[in-house]
N, C-alpha and C positions, 0 to 999 in steps of 0.2 A: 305286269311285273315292273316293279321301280326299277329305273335306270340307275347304275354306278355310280356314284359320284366320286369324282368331277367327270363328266363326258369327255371324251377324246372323241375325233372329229377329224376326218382326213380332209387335206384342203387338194382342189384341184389342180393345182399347180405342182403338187408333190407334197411327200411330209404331211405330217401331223398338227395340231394343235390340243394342247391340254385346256378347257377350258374352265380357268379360274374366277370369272366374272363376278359368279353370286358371293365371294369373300372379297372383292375389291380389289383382286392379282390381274383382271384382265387373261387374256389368250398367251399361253406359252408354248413356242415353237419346239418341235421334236424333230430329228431325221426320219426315225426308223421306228415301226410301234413297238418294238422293244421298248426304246426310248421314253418314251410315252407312256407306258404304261408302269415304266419304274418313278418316273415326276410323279403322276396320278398315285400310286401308292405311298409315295412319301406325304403328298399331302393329305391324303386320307390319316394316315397316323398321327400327321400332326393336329390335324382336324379333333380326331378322335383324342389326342392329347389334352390340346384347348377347351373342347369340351368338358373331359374327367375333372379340368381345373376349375373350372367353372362352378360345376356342381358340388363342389370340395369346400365352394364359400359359401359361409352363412346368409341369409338374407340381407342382411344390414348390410356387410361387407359388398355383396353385390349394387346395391345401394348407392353406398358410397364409392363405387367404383366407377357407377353410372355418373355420379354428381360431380365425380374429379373430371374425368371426359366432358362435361357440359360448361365447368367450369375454366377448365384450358380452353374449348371452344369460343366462350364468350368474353373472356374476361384476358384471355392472352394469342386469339385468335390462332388458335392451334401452331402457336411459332415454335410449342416445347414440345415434349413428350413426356408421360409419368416417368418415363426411365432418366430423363435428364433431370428431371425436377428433384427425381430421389440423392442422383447426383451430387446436385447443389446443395441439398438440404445436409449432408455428411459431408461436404466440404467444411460448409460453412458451422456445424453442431457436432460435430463428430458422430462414430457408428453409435448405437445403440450401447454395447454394450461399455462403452462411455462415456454414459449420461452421467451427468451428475446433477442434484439440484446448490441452487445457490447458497442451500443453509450448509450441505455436505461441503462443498467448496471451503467456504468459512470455514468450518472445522479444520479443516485439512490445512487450513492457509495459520490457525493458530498454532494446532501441533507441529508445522513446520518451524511457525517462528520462534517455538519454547526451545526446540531442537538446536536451531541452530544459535541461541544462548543471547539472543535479544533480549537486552535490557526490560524490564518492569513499564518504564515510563512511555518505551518502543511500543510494547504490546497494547497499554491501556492506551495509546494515542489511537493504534488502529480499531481498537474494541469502539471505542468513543466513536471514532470519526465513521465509520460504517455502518452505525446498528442503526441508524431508521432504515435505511438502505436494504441490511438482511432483515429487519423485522418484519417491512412490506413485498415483499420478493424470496422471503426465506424457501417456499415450497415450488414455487418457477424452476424451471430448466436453467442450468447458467448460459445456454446454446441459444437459450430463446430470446433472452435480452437483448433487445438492439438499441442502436445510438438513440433512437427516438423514444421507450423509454429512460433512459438517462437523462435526458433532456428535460422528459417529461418529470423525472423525478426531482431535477434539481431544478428546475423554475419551479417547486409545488415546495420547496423549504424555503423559498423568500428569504433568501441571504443578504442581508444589509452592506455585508461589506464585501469585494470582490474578492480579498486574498481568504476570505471563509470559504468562497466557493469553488477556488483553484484548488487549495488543501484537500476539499470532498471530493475534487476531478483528481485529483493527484493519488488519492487514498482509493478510487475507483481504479485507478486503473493500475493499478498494483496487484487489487485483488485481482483484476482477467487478467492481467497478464501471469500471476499463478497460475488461473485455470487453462492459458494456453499453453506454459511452461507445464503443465502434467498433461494435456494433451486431448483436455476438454472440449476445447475450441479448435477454430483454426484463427481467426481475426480477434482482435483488442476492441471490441465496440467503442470504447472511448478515442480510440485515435479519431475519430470523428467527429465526437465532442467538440461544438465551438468553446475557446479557453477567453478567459474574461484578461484584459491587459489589466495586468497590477500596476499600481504604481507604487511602489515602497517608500514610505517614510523615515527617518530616523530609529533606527530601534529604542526603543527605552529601556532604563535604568533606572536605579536608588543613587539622588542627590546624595552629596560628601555630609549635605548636613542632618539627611534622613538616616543615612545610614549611622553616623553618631550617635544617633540619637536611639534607633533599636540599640545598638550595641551598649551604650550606657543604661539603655533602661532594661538589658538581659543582666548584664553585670549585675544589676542592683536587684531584679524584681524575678527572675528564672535565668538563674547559671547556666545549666543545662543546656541551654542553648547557644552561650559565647563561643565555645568549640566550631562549632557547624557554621555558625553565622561567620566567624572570623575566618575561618577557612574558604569558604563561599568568595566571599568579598574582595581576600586578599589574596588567593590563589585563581578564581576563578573553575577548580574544579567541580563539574558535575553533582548534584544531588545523588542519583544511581550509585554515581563512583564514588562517594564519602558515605555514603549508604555499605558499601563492600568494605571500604576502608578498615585498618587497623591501627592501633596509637604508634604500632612498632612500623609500621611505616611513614612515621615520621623522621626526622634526624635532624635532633636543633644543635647537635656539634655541628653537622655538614649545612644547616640551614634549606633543608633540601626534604621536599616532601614527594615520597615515590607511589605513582599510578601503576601498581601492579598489572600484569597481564589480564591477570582474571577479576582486576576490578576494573581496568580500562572499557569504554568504548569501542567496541568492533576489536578486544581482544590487544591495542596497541599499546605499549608499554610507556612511560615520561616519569621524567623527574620534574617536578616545578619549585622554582625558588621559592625561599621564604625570605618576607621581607622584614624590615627589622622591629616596624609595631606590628606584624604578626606574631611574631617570637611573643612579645609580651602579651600580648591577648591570649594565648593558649599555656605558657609555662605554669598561671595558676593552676590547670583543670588539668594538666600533662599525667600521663598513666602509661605504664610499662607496656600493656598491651590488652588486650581488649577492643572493642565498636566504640565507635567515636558519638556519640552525643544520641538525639536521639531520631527516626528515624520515619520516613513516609508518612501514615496519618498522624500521629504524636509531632512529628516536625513540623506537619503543615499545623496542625490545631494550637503548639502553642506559638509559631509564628505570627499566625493569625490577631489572635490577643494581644502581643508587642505591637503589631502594626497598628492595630485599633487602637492601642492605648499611646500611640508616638503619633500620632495623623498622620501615618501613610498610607494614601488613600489606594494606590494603584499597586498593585504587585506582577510587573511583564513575568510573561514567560521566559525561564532561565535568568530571572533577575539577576542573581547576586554575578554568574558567569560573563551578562552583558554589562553589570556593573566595575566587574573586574577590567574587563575588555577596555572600557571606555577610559577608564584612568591608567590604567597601565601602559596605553598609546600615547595619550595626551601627554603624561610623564617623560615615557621615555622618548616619544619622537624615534620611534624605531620599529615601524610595522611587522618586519619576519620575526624582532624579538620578543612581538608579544603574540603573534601568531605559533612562536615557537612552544610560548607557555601555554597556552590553549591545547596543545597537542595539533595542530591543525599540519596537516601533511602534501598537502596542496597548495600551499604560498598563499597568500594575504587577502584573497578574494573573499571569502570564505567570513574573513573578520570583517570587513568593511559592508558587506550584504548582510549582517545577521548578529553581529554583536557589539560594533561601534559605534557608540555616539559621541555628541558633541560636548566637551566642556573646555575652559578654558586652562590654562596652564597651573594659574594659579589656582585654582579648586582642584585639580591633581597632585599639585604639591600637598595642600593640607588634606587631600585624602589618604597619603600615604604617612601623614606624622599623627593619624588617629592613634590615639592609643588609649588603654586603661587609664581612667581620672583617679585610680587608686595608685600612687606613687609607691603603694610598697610592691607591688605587680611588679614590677621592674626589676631583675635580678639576674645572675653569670648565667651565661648559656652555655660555658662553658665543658659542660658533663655530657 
């Protein structure tokens, strides 16, 4: 007849021994064979437990259950356990049932951003700047992505310039930190990211005498566009925000042109001066109320055209805003008052890293006495 398992075993000295050997427990000491014989039964259950689990798994599963054990043995020298590894792996990816993949993420990360009333230019800047990134990774875990794809992804786009490749680290790590802010993650893969040293140049702008020159050849050759371009230039307000803009938010009695709430920037409200050849640059095209000229691809296709047709060759980003910038300092010689018309709410830093360049005195003066070469343009502003 087969013997019980686990054998108990009285030792001569006194007492018991449960004998757990052939499961790798060793000899467990008892008083009393009561004793003894309640350990032996607990491990029998769980015996018989282990077991039932055992056979619960599919072939494969046993499998790979075998292959995990051989591969902690060899490859981490049994220093972990499955149970910590599982651990680490929902520390670091979250549970299961909040996986998400990187193309769901994105999703989530635009319908956030519409949500909370982000600008057009906002939105298409992030669409732009991350789609190779979700188009190659769209169906990945976002848990699974580590610093070393990212790395890998961004030495495999060959960035010529280094502030291209901060902007794509910068736009990376916006989108995990969404997905750790819902609770995706636990860590920023990018904080790990090596970040390339910028060095920033001078921002650029439209020369006093390029901008003359579109301005004189819209007067003459598409109207339609003095409005926008005059305002651009001589107020420095945003494309988005004269995009929302109304005529009724201007006021040429008060010489005062109002950045509404809901056409502001992150919602902040400003009034910004008008200067005195912008009064006349707009008084021809002036309208009670209605959208101000005309607007995102129509602005940009017949901008385009002027420029072709004037030689100007370069169009920076936020031109006419860093073109404002640059004369309206050099003029006034007064930083917070042109940080002021910017809307900038953080003091001057802001204008001297991103929208200041260099010109001299005297080409701010004649950028502020442009005006219509049509003399009859000139008229009371009085109303």
């Amino acid at each position: 007849m087969k013997k019980k398992w686990p054998p108990i075993r009285k030792r001569k000295r006194g007492g018991y021994v449960v004998d757990l050997r052939k499961v790798g427990g060793g000899q467990v000491p008892a008083n009393t064979l009561e004793e003894a014989e309640a350990l032996a039964q607990e491990k029998r259950d769980e015996h018989d437990r282990l077991g039932a689990l055992a056979f619960s798994l599919t072939h494969r599963e046993r499998l790979e259950a075998a292959e995990l054990f051989q591969a902690i043995k060899e490859k981490l020298n049994n220093a972990v356990t499955p149970t910590q590894l599982l651990s680490y792996y929902i520390e670091h990816h979250g549970a299961v049932n909040e996986m998400r993949t990187v193309g769901q993420v994105y999703e989530e990360l635009q319908k956030s951003q519409e949500r909370k009333g982000l600008s057009d230019g906002h939105r298409c800047a992030t669409r732009y700047t991350l789609g190779k990134f979700i188009d190659g990774y769209s169906d990945c875990g976002v848990g699974d992505i580590t610093f070393f794809d990212l790395e890998k992804f961004l030495d495999e786009q060959g960035f010529t310039a280094t502030v291209t490749k901060a902007n794509n680290i910068r736009y990376l790590s916006l989108f995990f930190s969404f997905a750790k802010k819902r609770g995706y993650i636990e860590h920023n893969p990018v904080d790990r990211v090596d970040r390339p040293k910028v060095v920033k140049g001078l921002p650029k702008f439209i020369t006093v005498e390029q901008v003359r020159d579109l301005l004189f050849l819209a007067q003459e050759k598409d109207s339609v566009m003095v409005p926008k371009l005059a305002l651009g230039f001589f107020t420095g307000i945003r494309r988005d925000e004269m995009d929302r803009m109304d005529w009724s938010d201007i006021s040429f009695a008060n010489k005062l042109v109002t950045v509404r709430p809901e056409v502001a920037k992150a919602s902040v409200p400003r009034h910004v001066t008008m200067s005195n050849n912008l009064v006349e640059w707009l008084l021809p095209h002036r309208e009670q109320k209605g959208g101000i000229g005309l607007k995102k691809k129509a602005f940009n296709r017949h901008r385009r055209k002027l420029q072709q047709t004037a030689g100007v060759e370069h169009w920076p980003h936020s031109a006419m805003r860093k073109t404002f910038a640059t004369h309206h300092l050099a003029f006034h010689e007064d930083a917070a008052k042109t940080a002021f018309e910017l809307g900038h709410t953080q003091g001057v830093q802001l204008l001297y890293t991103h929208y200041r360049g260099l010109v001299t005195k005297s080409d701010a003066e004649l950028f502020w006495e442009l005006k219509p070469n049509d003399e009859k343009t000139v008229v009371s502003v009085s109303a």
